[in-house]
Backbone as JSON Lines, residues from 0, in Angstrom:
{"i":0,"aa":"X","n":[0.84,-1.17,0.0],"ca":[0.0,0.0,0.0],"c":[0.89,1.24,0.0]}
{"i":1,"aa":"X","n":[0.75,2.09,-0.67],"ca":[1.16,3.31,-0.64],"c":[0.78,4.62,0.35]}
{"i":2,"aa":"X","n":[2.42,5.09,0.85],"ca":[2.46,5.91,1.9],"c":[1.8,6.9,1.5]}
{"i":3,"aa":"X","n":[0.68,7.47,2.45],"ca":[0.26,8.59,1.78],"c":[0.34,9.86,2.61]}
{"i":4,"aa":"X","n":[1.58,9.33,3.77],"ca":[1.54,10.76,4.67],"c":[2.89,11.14,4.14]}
{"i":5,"aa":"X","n":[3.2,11.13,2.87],"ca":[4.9,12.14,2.02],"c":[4.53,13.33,2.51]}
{"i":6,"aa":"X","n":[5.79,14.53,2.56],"ca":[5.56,15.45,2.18],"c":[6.03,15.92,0.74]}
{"i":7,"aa":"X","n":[5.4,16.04,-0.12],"ca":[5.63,16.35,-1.53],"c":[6.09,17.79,-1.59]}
{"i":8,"aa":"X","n":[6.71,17.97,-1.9],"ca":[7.88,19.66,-1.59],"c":[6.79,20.63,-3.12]}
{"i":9,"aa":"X","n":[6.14,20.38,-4.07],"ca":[5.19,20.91,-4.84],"c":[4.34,21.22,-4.68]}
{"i":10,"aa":"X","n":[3.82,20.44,-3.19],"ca":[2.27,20.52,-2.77],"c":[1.72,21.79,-2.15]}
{"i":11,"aa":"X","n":[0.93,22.27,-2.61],"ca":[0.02,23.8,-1.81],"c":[-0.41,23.5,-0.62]}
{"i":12,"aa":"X","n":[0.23,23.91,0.18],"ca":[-0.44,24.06,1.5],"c":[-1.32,25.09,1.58]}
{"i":13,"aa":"X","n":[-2.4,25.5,2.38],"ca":[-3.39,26.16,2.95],"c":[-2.55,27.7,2.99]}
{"i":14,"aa":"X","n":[-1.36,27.48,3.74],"ca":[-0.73,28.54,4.15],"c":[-0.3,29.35,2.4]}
{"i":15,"aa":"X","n":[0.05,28.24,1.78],"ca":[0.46,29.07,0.38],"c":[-0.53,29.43,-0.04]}
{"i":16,"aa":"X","n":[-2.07,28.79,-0.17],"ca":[-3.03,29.49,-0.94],"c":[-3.57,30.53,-0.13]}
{"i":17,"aa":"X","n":[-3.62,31.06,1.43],"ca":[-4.1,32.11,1.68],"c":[-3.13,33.39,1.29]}
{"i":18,"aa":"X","n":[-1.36,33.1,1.46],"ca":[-0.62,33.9,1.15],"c":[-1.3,34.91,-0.45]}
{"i":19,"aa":"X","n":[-1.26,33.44,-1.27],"ca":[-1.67,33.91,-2.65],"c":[-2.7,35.1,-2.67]}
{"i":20,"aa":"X","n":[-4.08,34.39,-1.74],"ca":[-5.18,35.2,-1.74],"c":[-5.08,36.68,-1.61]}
{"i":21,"aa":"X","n":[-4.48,36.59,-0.26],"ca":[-4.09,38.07,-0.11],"c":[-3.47,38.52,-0.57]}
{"i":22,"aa":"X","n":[-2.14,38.55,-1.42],"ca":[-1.84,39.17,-1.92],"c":[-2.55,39.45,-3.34]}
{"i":23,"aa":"X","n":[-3.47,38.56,-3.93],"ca":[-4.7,39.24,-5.08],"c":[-5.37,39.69,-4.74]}
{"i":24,"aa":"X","n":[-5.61,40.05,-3.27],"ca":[-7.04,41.09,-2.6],"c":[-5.91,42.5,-2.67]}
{"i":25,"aa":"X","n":[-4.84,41.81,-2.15],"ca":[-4.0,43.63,-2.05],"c":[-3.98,44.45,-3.54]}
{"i":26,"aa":"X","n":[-3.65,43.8,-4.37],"ca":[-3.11,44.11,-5.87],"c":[-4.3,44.73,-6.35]}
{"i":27,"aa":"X","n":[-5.45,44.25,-6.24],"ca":[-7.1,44.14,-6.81],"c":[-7.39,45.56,-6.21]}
{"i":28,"aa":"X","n":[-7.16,45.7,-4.84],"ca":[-7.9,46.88,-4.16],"c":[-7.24,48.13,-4.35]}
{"i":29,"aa":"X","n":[-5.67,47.96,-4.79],"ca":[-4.69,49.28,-4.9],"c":[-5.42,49.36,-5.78]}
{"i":30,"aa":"X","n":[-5.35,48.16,-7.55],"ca":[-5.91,49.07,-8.65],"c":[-7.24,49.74,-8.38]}
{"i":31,"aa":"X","n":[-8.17,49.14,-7.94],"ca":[-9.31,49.46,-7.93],"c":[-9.36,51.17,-7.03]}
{"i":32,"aa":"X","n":[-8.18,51.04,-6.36],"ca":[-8.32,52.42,-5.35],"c":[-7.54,53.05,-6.88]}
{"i":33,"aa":"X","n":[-6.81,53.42,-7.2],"ca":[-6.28,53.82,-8.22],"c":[-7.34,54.36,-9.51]}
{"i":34,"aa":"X","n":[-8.36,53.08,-10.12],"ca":[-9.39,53.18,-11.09],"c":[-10.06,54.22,-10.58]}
{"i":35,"aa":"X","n":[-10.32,54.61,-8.84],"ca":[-11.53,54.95,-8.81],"c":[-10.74,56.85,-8.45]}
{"i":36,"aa":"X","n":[-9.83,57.07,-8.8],"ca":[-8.94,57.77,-8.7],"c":[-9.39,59.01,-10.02]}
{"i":37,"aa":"X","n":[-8.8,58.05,-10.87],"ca":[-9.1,58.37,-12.35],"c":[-10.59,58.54,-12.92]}
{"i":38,"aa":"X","n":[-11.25,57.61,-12.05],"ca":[-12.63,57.88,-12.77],"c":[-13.14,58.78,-11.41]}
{"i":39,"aa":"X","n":[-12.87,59.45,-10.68],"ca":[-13.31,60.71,-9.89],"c":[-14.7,59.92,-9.17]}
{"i":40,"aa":"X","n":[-14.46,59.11,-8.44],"ca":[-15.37,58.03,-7.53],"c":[-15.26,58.7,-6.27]}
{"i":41,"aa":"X","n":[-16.49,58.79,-5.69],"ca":[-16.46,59.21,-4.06],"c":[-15.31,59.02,-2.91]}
{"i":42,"aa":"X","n":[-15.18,59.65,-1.98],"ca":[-14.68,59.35,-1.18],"c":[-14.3,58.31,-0.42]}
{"i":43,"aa":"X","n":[-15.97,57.35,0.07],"ca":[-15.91,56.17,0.62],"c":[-15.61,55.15,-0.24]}
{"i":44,"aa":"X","n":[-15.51,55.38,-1.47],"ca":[-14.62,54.3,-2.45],"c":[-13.23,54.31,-2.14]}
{"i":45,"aa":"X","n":[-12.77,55.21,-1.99],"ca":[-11.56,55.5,-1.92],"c":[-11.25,54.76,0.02]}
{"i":46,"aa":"X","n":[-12.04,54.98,0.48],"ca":[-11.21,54.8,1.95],"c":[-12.08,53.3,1.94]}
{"i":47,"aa":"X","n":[-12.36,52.17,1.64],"ca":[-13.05,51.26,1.16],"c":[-11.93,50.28,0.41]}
{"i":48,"aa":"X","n":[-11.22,50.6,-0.27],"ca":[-10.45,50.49,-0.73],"c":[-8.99,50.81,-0.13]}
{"i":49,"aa":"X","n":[-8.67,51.78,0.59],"ca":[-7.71,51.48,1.64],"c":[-8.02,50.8,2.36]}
{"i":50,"aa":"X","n":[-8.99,50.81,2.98],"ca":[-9.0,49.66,4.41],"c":[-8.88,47.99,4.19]}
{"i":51,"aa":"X","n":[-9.52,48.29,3.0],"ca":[-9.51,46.32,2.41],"c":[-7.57,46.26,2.07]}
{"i":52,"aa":"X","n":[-7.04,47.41,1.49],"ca":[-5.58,47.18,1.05],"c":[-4.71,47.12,2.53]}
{"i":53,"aa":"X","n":[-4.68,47.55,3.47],"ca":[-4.21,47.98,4.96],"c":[-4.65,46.75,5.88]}
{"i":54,"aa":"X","n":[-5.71,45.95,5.6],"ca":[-6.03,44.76,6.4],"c":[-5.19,43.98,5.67]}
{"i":55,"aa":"X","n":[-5.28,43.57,4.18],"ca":[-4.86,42.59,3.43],"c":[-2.92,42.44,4.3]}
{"i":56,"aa":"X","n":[-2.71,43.79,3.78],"ca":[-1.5,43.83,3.68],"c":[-0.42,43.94,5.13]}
{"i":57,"aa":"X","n":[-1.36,44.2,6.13],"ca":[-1.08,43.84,7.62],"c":[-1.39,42.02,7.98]}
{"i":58,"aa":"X","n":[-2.25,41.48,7.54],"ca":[-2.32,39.8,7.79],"c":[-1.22,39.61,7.32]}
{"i":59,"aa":"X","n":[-0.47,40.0,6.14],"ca":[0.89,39.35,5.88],"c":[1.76,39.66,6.07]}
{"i":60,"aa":"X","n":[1.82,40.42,7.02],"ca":[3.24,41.4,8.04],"c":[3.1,40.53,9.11]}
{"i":61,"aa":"X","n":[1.93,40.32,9.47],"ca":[1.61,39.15,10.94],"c":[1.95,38.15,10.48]}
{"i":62,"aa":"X","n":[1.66,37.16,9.49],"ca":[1.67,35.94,9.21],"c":[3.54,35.53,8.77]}
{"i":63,"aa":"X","n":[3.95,36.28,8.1],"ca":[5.64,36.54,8.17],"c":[6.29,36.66,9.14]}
{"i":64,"aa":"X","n":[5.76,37.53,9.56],"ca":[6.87,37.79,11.27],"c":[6.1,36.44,12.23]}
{"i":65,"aa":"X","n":[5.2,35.71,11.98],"ca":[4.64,35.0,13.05],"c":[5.03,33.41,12.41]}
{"i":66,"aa":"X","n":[5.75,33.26,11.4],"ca":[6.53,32.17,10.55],"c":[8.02,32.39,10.71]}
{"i":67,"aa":"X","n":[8.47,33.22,11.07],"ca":[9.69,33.1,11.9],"c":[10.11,32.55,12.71]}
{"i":68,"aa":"X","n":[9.51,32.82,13.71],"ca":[9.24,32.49,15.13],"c":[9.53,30.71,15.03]}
């Protein structure tokens, strides 16, 4: 029977696909803060868009410094 507790050094862990996530929520929300820049969009777009970029991008200041450790 085949071992099936390997660790396969290719394999996605959880930890790599949330990394991923957030960093496509960060990228998504700058442009989108940016789009809404250019297209002269309200205010609360604009701070809507920081706060989603400032959470994103603080979970992975925590999650780095807390993978050190």
């Amino acid at each position: 029977m085949p071992d099936t507790t390997t660790t396969d050094p290719d394999r996605l862990t959880p930890g790599d696909i949330a990394r991923t996530l957030l960093w496509t929520v960060v990228v998504a929300s700058a442009l989108a803060n940016m789009a809404a820049s250019f297209g002269g969009a309200g205010t609360w777009v604009h701070l809507v868009c920081g706060a989603v970029t400032v959470l994103c991008a603080g979970t992975l200041v925590v999650r780095n410094l807390r993978g050190r450790r």
